[in-house]
TORDREN-786980 format. One record per residue (C-alpha): residue in three letters; residue number from 1; x, y, z. Coordinates in nm, 4 decimals. Layout:
N
NODE   residuo   num          u          v          w
NODE       ALA   NUM          X          Y          Z
...
***
This chain:
319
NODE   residuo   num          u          v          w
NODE       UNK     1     0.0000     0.0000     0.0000
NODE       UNK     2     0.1200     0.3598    -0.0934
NODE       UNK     3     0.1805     0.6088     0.1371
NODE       UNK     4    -0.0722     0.7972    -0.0715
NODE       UNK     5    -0.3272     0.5320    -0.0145
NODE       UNK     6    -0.2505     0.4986     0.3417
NODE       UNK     7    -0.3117     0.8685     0.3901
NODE       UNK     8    -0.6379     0.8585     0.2093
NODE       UNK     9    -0.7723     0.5525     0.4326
NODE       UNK    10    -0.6999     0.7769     0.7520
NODE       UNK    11    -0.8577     1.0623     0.6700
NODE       UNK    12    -1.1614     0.8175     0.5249
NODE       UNK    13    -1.1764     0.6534     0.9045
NODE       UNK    14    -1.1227     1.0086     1.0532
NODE       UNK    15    -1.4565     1.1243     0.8557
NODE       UNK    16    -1.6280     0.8524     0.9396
NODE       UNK    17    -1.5600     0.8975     1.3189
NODE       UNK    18    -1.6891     1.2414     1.2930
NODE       UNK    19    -1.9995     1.1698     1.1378
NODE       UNK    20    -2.0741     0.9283     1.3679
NODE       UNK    21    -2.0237     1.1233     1.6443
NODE       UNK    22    -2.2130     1.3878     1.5162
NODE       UNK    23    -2.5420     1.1142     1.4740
NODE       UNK    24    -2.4945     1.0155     1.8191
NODE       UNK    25    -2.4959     1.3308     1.9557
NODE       UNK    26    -2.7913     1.4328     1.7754
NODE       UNK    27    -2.9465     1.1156     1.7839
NODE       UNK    28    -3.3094     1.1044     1.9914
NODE       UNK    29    -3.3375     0.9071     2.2863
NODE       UNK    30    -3.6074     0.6134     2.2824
NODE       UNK    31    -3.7027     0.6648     2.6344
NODE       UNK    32    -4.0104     0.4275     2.7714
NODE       UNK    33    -4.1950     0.4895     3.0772
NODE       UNK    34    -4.3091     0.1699     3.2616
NODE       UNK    35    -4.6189     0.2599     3.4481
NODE       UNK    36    -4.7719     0.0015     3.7168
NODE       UNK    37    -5.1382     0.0735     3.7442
NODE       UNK    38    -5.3530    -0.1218     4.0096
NODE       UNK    39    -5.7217     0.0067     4.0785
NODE       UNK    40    -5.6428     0.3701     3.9457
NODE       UNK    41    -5.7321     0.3778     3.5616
NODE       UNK    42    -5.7896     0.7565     3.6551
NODE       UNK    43    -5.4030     0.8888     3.7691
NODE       UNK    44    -5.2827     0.6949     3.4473
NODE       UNK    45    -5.4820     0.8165     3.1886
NODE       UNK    46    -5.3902     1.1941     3.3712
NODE       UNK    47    -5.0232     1.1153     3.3956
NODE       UNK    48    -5.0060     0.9523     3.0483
NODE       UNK    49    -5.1104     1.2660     2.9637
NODE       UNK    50    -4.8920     1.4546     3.0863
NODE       UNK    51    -4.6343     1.2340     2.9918
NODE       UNK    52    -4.6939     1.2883     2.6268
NODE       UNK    53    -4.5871     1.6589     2.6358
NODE       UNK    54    -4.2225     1.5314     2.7252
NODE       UNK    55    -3.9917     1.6932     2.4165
NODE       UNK    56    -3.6436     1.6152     2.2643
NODE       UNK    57    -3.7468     1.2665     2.2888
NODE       UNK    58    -3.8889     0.9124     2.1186
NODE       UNK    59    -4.1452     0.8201     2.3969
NODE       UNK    60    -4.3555     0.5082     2.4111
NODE       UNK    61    -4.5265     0.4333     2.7404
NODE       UNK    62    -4.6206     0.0874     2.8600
NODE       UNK    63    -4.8752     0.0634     3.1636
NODE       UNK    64    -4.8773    -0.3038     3.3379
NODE       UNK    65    -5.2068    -0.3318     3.5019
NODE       UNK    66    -5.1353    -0.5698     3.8095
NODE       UNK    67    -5.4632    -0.7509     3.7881
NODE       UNK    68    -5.6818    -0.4289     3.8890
NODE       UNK    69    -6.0100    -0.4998     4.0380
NODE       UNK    70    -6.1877    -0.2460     3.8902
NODE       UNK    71    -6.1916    -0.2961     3.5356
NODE       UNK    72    -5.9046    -0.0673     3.4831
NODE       UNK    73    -5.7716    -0.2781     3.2396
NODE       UNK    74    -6.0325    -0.3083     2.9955
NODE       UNK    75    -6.0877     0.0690     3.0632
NODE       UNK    76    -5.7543     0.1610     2.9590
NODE       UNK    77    -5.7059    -0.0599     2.6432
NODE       UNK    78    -6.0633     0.1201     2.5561
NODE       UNK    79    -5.8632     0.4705     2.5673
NODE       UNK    80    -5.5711     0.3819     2.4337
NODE       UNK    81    -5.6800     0.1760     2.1594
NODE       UNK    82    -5.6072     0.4146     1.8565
NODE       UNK    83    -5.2415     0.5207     1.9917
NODE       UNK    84    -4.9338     0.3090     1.8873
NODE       UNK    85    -4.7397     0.5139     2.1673
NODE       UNK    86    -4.9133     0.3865     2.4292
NODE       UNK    87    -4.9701    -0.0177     2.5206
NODE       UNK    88    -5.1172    -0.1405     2.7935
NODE       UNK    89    -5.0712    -0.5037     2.9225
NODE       UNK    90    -5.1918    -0.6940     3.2056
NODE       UNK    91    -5.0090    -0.9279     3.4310
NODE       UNK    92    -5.1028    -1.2709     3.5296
NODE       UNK    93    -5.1992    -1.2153     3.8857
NODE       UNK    94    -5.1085    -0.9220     4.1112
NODE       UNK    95    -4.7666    -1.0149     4.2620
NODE       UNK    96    -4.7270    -0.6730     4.3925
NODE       UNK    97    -4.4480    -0.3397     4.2757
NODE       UNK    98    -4.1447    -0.6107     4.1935
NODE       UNK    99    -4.3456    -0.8702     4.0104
NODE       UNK   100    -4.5667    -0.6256     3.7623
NODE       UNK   101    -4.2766    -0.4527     3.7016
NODE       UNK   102    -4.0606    -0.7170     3.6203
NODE       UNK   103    -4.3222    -0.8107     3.4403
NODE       UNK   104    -4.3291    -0.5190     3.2432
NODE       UNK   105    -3.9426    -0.5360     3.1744
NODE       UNK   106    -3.9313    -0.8246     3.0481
NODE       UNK   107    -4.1837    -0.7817     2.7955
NODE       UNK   108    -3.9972    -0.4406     2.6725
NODE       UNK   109    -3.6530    -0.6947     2.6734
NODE       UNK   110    -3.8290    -0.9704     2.4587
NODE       UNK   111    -3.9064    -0.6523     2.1756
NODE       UNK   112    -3.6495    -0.3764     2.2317
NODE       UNK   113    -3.2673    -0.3687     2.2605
NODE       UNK   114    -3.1198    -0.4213     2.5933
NODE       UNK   115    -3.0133    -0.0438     2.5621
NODE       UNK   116    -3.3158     0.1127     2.5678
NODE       UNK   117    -3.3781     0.3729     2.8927
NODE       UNK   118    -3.6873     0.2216     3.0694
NODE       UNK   119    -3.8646     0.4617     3.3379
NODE       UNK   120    -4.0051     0.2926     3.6790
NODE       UNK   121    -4.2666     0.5137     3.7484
NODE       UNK   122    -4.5841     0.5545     3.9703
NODE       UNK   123    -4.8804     0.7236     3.8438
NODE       UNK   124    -4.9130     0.9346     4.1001
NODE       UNK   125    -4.6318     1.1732     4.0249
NODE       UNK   126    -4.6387     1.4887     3.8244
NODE       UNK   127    -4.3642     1.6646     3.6180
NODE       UNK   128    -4.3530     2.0358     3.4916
NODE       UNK   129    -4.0585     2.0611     3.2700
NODE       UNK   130    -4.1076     1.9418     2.9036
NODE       UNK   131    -3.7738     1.8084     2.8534
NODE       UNK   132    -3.7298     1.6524     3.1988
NODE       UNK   133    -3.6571     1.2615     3.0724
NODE       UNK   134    -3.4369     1.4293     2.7913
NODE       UNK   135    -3.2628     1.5970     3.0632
NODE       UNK   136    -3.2453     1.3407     3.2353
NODE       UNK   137    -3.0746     1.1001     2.9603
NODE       UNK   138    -2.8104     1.3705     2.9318
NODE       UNK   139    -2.7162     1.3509     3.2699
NODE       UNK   140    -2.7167     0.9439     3.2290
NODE       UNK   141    -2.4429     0.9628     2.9869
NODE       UNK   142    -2.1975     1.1844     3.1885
NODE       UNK   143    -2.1611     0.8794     3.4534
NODE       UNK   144    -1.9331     0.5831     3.3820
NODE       UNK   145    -2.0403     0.3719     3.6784
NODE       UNK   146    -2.4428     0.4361     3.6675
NODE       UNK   147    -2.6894     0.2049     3.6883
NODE       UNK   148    -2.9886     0.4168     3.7705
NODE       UNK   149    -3.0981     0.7808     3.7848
NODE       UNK   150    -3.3905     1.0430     3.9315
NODE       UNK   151    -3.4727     1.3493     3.9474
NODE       UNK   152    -3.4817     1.5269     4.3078
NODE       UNK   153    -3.8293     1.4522     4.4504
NODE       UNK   154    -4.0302     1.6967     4.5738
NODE       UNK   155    -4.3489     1.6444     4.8474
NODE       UNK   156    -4.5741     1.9200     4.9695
NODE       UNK   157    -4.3257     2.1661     4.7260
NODE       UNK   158    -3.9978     2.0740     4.8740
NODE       UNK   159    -3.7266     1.8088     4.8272
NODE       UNK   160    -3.8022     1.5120     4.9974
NODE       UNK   161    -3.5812     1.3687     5.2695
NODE       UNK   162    -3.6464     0.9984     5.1311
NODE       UNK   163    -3.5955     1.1612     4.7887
NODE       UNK   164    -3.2699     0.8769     4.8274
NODE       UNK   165    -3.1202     0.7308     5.1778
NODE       UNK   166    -2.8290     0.5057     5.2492
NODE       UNK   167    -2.8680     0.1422     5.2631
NODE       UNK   168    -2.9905     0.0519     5.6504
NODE       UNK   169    -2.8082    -0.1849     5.8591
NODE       UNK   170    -2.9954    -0.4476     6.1007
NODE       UNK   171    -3.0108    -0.2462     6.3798
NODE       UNK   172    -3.2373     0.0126     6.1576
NODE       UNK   173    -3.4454    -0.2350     6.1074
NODE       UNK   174    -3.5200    -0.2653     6.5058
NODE       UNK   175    -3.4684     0.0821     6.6564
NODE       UNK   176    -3.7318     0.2263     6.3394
NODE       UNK   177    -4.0145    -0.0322     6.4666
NODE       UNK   178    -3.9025     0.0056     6.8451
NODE       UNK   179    -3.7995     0.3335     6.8832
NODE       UNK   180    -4.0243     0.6264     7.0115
NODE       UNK   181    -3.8373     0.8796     6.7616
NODE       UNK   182    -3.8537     0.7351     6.3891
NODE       UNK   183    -3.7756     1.0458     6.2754
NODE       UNK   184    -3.5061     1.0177     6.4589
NODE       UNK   185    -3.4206     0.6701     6.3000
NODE       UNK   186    -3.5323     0.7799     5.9395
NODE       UNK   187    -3.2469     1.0782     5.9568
NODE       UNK   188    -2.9842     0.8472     6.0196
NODE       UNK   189    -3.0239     0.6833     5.6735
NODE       UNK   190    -3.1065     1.0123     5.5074
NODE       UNK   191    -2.8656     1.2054     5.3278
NODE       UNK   192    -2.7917     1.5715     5.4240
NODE       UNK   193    -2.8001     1.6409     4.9907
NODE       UNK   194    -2.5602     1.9033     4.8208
NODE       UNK   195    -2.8707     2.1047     4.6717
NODE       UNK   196    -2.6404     2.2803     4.4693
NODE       UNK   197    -2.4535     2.0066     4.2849
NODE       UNK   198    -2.5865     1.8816     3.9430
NODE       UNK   199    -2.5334     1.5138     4.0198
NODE       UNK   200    -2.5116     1.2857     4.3376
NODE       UNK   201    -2.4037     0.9506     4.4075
NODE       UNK   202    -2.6568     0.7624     4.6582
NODE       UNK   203    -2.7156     0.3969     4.7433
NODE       UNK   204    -3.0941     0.4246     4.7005
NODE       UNK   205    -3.3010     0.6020     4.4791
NODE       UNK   206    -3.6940     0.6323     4.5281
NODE       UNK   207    -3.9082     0.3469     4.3691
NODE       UNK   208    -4.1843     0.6030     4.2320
NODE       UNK   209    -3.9457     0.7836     3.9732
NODE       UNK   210    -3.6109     0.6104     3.7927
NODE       UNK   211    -3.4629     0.5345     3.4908
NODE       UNK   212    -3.1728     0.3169     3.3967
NODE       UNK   213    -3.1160     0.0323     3.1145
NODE       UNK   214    -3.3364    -0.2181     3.0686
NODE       UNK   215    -2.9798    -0.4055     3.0287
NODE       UNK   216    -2.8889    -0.3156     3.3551
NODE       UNK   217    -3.2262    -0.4383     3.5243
NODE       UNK   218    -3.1417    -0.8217     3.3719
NODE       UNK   219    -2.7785    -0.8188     3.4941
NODE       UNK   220    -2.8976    -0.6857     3.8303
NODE       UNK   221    -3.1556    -1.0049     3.7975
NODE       UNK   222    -3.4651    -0.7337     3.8303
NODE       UNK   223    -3.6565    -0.6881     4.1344
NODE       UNK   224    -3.6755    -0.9087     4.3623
NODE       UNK   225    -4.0177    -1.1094     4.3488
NODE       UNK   226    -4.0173    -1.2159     4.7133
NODE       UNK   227    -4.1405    -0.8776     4.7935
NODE       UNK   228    -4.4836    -0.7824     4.7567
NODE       UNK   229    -4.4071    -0.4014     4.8671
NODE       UNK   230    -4.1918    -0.1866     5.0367
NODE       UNK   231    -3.7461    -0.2039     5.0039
NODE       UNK   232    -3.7460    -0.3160     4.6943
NODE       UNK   233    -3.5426     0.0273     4.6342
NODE       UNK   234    -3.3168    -0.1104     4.9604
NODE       UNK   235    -3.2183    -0.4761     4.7700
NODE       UNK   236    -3.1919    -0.2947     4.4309
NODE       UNK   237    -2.9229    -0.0651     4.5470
NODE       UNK   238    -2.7806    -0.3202     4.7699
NODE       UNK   239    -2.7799    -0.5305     4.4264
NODE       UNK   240    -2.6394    -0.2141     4.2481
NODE       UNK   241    -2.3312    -0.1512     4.4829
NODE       UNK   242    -2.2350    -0.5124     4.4303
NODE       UNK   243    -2.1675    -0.4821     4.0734
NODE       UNK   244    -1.9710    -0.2335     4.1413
NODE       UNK   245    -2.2262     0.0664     3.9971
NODE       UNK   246    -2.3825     0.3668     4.1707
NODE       UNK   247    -2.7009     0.5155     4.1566
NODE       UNK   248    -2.7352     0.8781     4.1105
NODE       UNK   249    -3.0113     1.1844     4.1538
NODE       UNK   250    -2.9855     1.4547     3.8876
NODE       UNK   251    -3.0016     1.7409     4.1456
NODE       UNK   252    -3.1163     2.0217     3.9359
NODE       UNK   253    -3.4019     1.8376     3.7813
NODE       UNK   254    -3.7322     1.7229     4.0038
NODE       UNK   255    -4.0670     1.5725     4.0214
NODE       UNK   256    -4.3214     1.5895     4.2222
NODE       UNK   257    -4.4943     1.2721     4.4287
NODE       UNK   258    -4.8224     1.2450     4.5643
NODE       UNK   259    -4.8865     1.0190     4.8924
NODE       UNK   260    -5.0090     0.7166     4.7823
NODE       UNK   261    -5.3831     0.6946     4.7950
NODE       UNK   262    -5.3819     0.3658     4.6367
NODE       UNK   263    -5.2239     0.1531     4.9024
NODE       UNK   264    -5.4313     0.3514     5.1937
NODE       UNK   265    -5.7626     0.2689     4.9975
NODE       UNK   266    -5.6591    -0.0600     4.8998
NODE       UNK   267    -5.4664    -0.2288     5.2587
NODE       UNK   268    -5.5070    -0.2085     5.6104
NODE       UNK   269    -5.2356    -0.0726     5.8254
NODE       UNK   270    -5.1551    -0.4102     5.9384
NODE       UNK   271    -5.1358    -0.5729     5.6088
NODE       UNK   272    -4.9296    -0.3291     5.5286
NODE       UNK   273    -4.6857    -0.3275     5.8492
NODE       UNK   274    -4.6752    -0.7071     5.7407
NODE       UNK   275    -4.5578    -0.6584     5.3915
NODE       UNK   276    -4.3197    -0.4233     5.5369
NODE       UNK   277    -4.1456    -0.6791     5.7805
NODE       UNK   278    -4.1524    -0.9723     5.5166
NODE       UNK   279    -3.9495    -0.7174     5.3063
NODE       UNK   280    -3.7212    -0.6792     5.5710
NODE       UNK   281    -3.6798    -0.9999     5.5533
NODE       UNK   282    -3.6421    -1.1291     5.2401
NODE       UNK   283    -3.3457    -0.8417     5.2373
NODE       UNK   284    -3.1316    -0.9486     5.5229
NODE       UNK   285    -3.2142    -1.3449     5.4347
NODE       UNK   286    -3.1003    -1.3420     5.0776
NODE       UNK   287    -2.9248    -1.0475     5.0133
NODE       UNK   288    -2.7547    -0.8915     5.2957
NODE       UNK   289    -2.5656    -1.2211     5.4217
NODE       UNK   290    -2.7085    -1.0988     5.7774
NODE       UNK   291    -2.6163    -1.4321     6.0332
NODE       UNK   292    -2.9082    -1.7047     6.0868
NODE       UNK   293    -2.8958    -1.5814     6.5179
NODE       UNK   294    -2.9952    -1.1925     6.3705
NODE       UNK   295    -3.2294    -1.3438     6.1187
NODE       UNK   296    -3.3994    -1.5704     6.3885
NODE       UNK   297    -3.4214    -1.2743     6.6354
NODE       UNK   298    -3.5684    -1.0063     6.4036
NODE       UNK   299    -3.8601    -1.3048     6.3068
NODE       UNK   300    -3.9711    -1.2823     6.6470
NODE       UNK   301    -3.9301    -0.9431     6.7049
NODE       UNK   302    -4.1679    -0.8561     6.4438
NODE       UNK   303    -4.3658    -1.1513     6.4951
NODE       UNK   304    -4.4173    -1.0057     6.8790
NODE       UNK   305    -4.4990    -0.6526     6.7214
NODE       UNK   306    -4.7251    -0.8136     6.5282
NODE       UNK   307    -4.8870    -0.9738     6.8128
NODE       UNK   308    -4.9361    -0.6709     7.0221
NODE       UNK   309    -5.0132    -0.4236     6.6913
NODE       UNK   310    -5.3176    -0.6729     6.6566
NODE       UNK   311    -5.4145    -0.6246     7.0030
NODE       UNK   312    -5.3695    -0.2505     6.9997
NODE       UNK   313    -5.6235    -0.2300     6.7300
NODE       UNK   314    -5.8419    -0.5070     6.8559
NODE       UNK   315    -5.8793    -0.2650     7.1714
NODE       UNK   316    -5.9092     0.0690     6.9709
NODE       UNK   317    -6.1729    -0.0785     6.7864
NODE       UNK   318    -6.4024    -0.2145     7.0678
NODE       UNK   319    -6.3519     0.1301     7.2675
***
């Protein structure tokens, strides 16, 4: 080969580097929002709505109804029917926030690359910038080590102090059911957050608002399906800091959550505390390599809670 030719074939490759540059630069994001829906056809059809005014972006929006009692599903495939952006699919039984949307991702993996940015969202949230997800993307690709990413969240108009905490160790896990002070408890785990930084490294980011890969939620193996609700955010960035990623809030951007009506209509306060505990559970049992003598003694110390919570209410209710 000629030096001639050789200095042709270089500046060939070095064009062709810049033009692809340039179309990844310019290149719009396929972002899709994952939205679990159980008994609340309403808050999706406003989100989606809301949703749709996102710019700077290719959106398609997938809602998983988890087996809704009230005919959400049918309502929502009724609505939806004429608009390819939307698609609305029901799981096979309602396994609770890990298994509808795990069911969700893996229908998205089985039909779109394992690059695609996938949104975990609630319907209950709202969002006020047009070009928050786009936003969002960009601050995505300035982190080497990410696996996830949210915006700050706001409740009641001000960042929320569970807008991300640290991961809790065992003794959390009894002073926050024992102690008098749980705000006390919940500060401990709560980060004191640099308001004024664009991006910050945390171990757990809010279930109601993410996005990451939908790569990165098969090598983390998903959610974990032993949960029905509550700290599946906790085993998820416990999951996260073992493969050596971080999770991240985009500082300057937000959203804003509502308190869940949903779970106060739909469960009791013991069913709930329940769920709670069994998370708890499941986390130290299988992911947090806690010892079987801890294990055993924080079954019975929530069994005994349980016990007198029960009795507590059986009282309240008689008087």
């Amino acid at each position: 080969m000629t030096i001639k030719r050789v200095l042709i074939s270089i500046t060939e490759q070095n064009e062709i580097k810049k033009k692809t540059r340039y179309t990844t630069k310019m290149e719009t994001p396929h972002i899709v929002v994952l939205i679990l829906n159980y008994n609340s056809w309403k808050a999706t059809l406003g989100y989606v709505q809301q949703l749709k005014l996102q710019q700077g972006i290719r959106l398609t929006i997938l809602v998983v109804d988890n087996c809704s009692t009230d005919n959400s599903y049918h309502t929502l495939v009724q609505h939806f029917q004429d608009e390819e952006q939307v698609e609305i699919i029901q799981s096979e039984y309602n396994g609770g926030y890990a298994y509808g949307n795990n069911y969700g991702l893996k229908h998205l993996l089985q039909k779109l690359p394992e690059n695609t940015f996938v949104v975990i969202s609630n319907n209950d949230i709202s969002i006020d910038n047009p070009k928050l997800l786009q936003q969002l993307v960009n601050y995505y690709k300035q982190c080497n080590d990410i696996a996830f990413i949210s915006p700050l969240m706001h409740m009641d108009g001000q960042p929320a102090p569970n807008a991300a905490w640290k991961i809790p160790g065992f003794s959390y896990d009894i002073l926050s059911v024992a102690s008098f002070n749980r705000v006390k408890s919940n500060e401990a785990v709560y980060y004191d957050i640099p308001i004024q930084q664009e991006l910050f490294a945390v171990d757990c980011l809010t279930g109601s608002f993410f996005m990451g890969k939908l790569e990165t939620f098969a090598r983390l193996n998903y959610f974990d399906e032993r949960t029905f609700l509550y700290e599946e955010e906790r085993i998820l960035g416990l999951k996260v800091k073992k493969a050596g990623l971080k999770n991240y809030l985009a500082l300057q951007l937000k959203f804003y959550h509502e308190h869940s009506a949903v779970i106060s209509k739909e469960m009791n306060q013991l069913a709930q505390i329940r769920h709670l505990f069994n998370s708890r559970i499941v986390f130290h049992k299988y992911h947090a390599n806690t010892n079987i003598v801890l294990l055993t003694f924080l079954k019975v110390f929530y069994a005994l809670f349980i016990f007198a919570k029960k009795l507590q209410l059986k009282f309240i209710k008689r008087s």
